[in-house]
C-alpha positions as CSV (number, residue, x, y, z in Angstrom):
1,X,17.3,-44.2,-77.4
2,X,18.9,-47.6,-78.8
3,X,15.5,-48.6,-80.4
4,X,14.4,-44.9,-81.1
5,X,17.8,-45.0,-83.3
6,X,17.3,-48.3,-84.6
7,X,13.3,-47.3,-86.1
8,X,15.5,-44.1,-87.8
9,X,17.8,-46.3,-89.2
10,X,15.1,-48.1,-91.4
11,X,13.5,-44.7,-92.4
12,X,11.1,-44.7,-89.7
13,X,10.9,-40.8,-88.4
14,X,8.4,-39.9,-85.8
15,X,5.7,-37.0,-86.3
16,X,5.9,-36.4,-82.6
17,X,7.7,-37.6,-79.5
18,X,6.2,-38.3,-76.2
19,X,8.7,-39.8,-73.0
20,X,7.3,-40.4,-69.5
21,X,9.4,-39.8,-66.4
22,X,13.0,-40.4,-67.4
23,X,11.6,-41.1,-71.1
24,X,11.8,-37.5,-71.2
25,X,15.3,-37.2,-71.9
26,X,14.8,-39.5,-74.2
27,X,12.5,-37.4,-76.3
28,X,14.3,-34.7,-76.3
29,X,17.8,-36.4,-77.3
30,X,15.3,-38.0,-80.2
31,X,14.5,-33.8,-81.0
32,X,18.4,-33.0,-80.9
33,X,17.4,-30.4,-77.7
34,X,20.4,-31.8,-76.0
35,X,23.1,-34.4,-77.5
36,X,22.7,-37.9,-76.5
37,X,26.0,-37.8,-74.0
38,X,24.1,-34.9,-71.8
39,X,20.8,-36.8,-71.9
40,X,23.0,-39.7,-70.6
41,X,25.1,-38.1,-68.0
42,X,21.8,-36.6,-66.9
43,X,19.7,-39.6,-66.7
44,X,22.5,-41.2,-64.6
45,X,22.5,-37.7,-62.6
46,X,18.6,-37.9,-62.2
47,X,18.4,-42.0,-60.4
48,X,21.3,-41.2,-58.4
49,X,20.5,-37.7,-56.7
50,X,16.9,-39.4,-56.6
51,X,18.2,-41.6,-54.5
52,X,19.3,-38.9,-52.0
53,X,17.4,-37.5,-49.2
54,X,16.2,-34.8,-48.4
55,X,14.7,-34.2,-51.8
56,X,15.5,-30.4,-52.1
57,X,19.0,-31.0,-51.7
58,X,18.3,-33.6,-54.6
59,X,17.0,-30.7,-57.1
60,X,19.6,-28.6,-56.2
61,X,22.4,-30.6,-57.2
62,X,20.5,-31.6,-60.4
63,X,20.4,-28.3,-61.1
64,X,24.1,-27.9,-61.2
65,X,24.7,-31.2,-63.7
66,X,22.3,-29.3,-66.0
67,X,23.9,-26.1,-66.0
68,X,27.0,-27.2,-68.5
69,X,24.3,-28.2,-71.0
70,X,23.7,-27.2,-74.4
71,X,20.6,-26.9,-75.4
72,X,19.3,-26.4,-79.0
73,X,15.4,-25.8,-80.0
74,X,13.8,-28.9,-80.7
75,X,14.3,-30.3,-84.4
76,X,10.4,-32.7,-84.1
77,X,7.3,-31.9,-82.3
78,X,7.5,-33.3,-78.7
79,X,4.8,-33.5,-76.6
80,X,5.9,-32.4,-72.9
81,X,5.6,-35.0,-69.8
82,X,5.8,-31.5,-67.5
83,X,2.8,-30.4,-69.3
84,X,1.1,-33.1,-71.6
85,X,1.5,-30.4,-74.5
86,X,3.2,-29.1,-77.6
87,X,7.0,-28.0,-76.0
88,X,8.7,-25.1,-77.7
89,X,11.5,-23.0,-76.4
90,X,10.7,-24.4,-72.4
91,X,12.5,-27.0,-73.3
92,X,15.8,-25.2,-73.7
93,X,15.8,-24.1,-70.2
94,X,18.0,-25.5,-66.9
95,X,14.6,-24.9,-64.9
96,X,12.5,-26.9,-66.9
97,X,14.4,-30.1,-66.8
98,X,14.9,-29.9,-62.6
99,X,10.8,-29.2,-62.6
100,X,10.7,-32.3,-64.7
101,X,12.3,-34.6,-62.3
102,X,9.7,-32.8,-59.5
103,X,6.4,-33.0,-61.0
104,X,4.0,-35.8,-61.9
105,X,3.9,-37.0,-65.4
106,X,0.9,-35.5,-67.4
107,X,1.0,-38.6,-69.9
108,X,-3.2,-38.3,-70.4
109,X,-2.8,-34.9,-71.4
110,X,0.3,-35.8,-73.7
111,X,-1.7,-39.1,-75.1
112,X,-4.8,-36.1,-76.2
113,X,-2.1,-33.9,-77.5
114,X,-0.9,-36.3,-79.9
115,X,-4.0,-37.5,-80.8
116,X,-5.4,-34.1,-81.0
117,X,-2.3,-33.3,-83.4
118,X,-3.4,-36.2,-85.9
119,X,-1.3,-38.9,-84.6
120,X,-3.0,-42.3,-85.4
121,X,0.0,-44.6,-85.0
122,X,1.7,-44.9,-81.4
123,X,4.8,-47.1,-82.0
124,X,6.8,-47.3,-78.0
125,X,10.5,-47.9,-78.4
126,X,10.7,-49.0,-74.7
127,X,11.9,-53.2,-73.9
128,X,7.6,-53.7,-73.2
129,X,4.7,-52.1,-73.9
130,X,3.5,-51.1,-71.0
131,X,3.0,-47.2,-72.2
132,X,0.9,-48.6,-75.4
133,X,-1.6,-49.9,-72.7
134,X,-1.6,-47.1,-71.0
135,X,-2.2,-45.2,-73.8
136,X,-5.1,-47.0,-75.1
137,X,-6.6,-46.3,-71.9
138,X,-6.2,-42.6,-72.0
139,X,-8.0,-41.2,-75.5
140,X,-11.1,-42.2,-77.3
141,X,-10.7,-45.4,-79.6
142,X,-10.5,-43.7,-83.4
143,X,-8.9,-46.9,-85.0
144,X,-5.2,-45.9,-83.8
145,X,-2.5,-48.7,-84.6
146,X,-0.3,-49.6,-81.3
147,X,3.3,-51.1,-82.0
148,X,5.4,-52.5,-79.9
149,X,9.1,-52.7,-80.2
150,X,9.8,-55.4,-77.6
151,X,7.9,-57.6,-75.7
152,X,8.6,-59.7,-73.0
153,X,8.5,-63.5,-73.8
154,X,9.2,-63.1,-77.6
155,X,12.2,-62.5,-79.4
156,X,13.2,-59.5,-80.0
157,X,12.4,-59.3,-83.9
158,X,9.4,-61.3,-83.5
159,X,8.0,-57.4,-82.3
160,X,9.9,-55.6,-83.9
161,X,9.6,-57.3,-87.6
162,X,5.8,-57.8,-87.0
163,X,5.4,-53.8,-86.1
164,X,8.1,-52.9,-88.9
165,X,5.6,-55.1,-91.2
166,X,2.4,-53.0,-89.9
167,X,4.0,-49.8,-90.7
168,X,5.4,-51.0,-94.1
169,X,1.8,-51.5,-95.1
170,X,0.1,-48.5,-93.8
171,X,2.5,-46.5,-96.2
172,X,5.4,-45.8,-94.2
173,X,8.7,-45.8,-96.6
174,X,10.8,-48.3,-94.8
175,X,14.9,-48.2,-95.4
C-alpha cells in the first residue's frame, strides 16, 4: 500500500487493480472499498487465524473481524483474485472476503482480464517482481511494458526512478 501510495503521489493513478492472496486487500484499500486501517487490521487477522488449526474454526473467526467493516463500492476497476474478473458490488460483502482467504488465486484469469480491458502497462508495487514474471507468463505477448517498483539487489530508486522514467515517456503525466 506504501508504494501503491507513493506512485499516486507523483500523479501515477492505475486503470485497474489486481492483488494476489493477501494483495487483495491491498487492492481494494487502493479502490477505497474499505479504509486502509480495516485492510490492516484484517491482513494481520488473516496470517494469524491462518496460522490456526483446524481451518474452519480459522474462517469462522475471520468472519467475525470482518463483520465491523465498512465497506464502500469500489472507486477504480479491480480485477478479483476470487474470480480473475471485473469486481462490482461482491466486493462489499463480509462473505466474499472469508471466501477470499479459502480459495485459490485465479491470477491467469485476472492477468486476461486486464489485458482483455486494454491494459498494456503492468507496473507491481510489491518489494520484487515476482508477479511481473508471472504475469508475462500468463497472456499472449502484445508489446505490454512491465515495471517494477523494487527489486532485490538494487537500490530502491534505481527501480523505481528507471520505471517512473518509462512511464514519463509513454505519456503518463507525472507530479
Amino acid at each position: 500500500y506504501s508504494l501503491f501510495s507513493l506512485w499516486r503521489s507523483w500523479g501515477i493513478e492505475p486503470v485497474a487493480v489486481l492483488g494476489h492472496s493477501v494483495g487483495g486487500f491491498v487492492a481494494a484499500c487502493a479502490a477505497e472499498v474499505f479504509s486502509l486501517e480495516d485492510g490492516l487490521r484484517l491482513s494481520a487477522a488473516r496470517g494469524r487465524l491462518m496460522q490456526a488449526l483446524p481451518p474452519e474454526l480459522m474462517l469462522a473467526d475471520f468472519a467475525r473481524e470482518v463483520a465491523p467493516v465498512t465497506f464502500s463500492p469500489p472507486r477504480l476497476t479491480v480485477i478479483s483474485d476470487v474470480t480473475g474478473r471485473i469486481a462490482t458490488n461482491e466486493l462489499t460483502s463480509r462473505e466474499y472476503w472469508v471466501e477470499q482467504i479459502r480459495r485459490p488465486v485465479q491470477f491467469v484469469e485476472g492477468m486476461k482480464s486486464l489485458q482483455a480491458a486494454g491494459c498494456d502497462v503492468f507496473l507491481e508495487a510489491g518489494a520484487k517482481p515476482t508477479l511481473l514474471s508471472l504475469g508475462r507468463e500468463c497472456i499472449p505477448d502484445r508489446g505490454e511494458v512491465w515495471l517494477p517498483s523494487l527489486h532485490p539487489g538494487k537500490s530502491d530508486w534505481q527501480p523505481l526512478l528507471e520505471s517512473l522514467a518509462t512511464l514519463y515517456v509513454r505519456g503518463s503525466r507525472v507530479d
